[in-house]
matplotlib code that plots the C-alpha trace (Angstrom):
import matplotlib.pyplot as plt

x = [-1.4, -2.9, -3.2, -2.7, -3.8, -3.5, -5.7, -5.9, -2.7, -2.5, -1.6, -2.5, -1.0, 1.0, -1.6, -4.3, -5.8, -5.3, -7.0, -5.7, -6.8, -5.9, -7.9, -7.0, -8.0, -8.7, -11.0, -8.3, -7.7, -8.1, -5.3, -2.9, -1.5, -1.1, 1.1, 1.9, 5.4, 7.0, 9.8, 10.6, 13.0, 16.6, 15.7, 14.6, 11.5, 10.5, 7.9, 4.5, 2.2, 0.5, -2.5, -3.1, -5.7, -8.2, -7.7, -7.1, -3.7, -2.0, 1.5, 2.9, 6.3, 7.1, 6.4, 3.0, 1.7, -0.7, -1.4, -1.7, -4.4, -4.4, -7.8, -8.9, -12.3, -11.8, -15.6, -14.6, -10.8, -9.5, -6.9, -6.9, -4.3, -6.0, -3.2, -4.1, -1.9, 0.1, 4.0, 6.2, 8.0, 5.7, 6.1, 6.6, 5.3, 3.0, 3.1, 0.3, 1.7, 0.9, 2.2, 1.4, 4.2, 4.5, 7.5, 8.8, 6.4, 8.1, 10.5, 10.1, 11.5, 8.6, 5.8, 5.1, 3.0, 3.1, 0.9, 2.1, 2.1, 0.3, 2.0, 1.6, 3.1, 2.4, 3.3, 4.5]
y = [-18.0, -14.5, -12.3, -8.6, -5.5, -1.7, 1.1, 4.3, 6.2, 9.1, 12.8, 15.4, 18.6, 18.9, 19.4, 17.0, 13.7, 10.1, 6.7, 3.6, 0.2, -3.5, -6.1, -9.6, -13.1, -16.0, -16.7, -16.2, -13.0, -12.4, -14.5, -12.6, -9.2, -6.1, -3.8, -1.1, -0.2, 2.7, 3.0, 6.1, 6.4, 5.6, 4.7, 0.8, -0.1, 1.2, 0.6, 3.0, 1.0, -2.0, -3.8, -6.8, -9.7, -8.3, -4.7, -4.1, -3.2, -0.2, 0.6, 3.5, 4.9, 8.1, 10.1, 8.6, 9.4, 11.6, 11.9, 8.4, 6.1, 2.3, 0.2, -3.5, -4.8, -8.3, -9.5, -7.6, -8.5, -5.6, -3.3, 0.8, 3.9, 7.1, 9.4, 13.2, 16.1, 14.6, 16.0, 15.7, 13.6, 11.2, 10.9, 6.9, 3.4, 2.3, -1.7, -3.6, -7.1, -9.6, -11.9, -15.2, -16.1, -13.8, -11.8, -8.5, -6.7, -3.4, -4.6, -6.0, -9.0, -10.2, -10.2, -13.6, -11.9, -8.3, -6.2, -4.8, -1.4, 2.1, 5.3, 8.4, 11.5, 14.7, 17.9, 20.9]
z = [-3.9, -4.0, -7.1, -6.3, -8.9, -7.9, -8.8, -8.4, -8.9, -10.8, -11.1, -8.2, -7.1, -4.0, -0.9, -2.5, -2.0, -3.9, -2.5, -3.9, -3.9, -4.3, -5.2, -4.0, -6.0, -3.5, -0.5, 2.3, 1.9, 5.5, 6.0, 4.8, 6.5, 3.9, 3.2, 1.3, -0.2, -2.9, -5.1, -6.9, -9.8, -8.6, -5.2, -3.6, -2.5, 1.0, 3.3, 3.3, 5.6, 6.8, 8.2, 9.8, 9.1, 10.7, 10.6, 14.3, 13.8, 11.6, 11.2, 8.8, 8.3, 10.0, 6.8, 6.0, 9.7, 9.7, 6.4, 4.8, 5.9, 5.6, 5.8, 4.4, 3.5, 3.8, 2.4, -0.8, -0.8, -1.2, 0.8, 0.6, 0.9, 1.8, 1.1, 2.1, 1.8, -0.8, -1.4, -4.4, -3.0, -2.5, -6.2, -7.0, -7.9, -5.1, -4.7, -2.6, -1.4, 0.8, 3.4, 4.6, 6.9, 9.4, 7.9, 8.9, 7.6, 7.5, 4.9, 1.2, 1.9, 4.4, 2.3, -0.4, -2.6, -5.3, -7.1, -10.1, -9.3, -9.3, -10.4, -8.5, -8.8, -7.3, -8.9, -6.7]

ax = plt.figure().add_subplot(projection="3d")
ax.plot(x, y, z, "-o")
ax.set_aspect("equal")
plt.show()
């Protein structure tokens, strides 16, 4: 299994910048493809972005293109969100998960693995 742990959330005014990270427990970590989901208060959890194995490939919902930037570091473990031009409503809990199977990897439901979660919240 893979332990997941978020950092880096936190308060910024609307315009600015935030990078999170997750770090990843094991020695597979390239294994695994990343992504990156929210949820903000009332609402389920939705899709940011993702990366696979080796980095080659990046896919982002239509909000984060653009703006949000997803990258891995696989001899350190450890997957980032570069999130530029932040709005307020890209005000949530930011999840980092993982996926071993080959799952639909734009939805929650096709990852194996969860962080617990980073808040961010950008005031306007």
């Amino acid at each position: 299994q893979v332990q997941l742990v978020e950092s880096g959330g936190g308060l910024v005014q609307a315009g600015g910048s935030l990078r999170l990270s997750c770090a990843a427990s094991g020695r597979r970590f390239s294994l695994y493809r990343m992504g990156w989901f929210r949820q903000a208060p009332g609402q389920e959890r939705r899709f940011v972005a993702a990366i696979s194995r080796l980095g080659d490939s990046r896919y982002y919902t239509d909000l984060a293109k653009g703006r949000f930037t997803i990258s891995r570091d696989n001899a350190k473990n450890t997957v980032f969100l570069q999130m530029n031009s932040l709005k307020p409503e890209d005000t949530a809990v930011y999840y980092c998960a993982a996926d071993e199977a080959g799952g639909n990897l734009y939805q929650a439901r096709g990852y194996d693995y969860w962080g617990q979660g980073t808040q961010v919240t950008v005031s306007s």
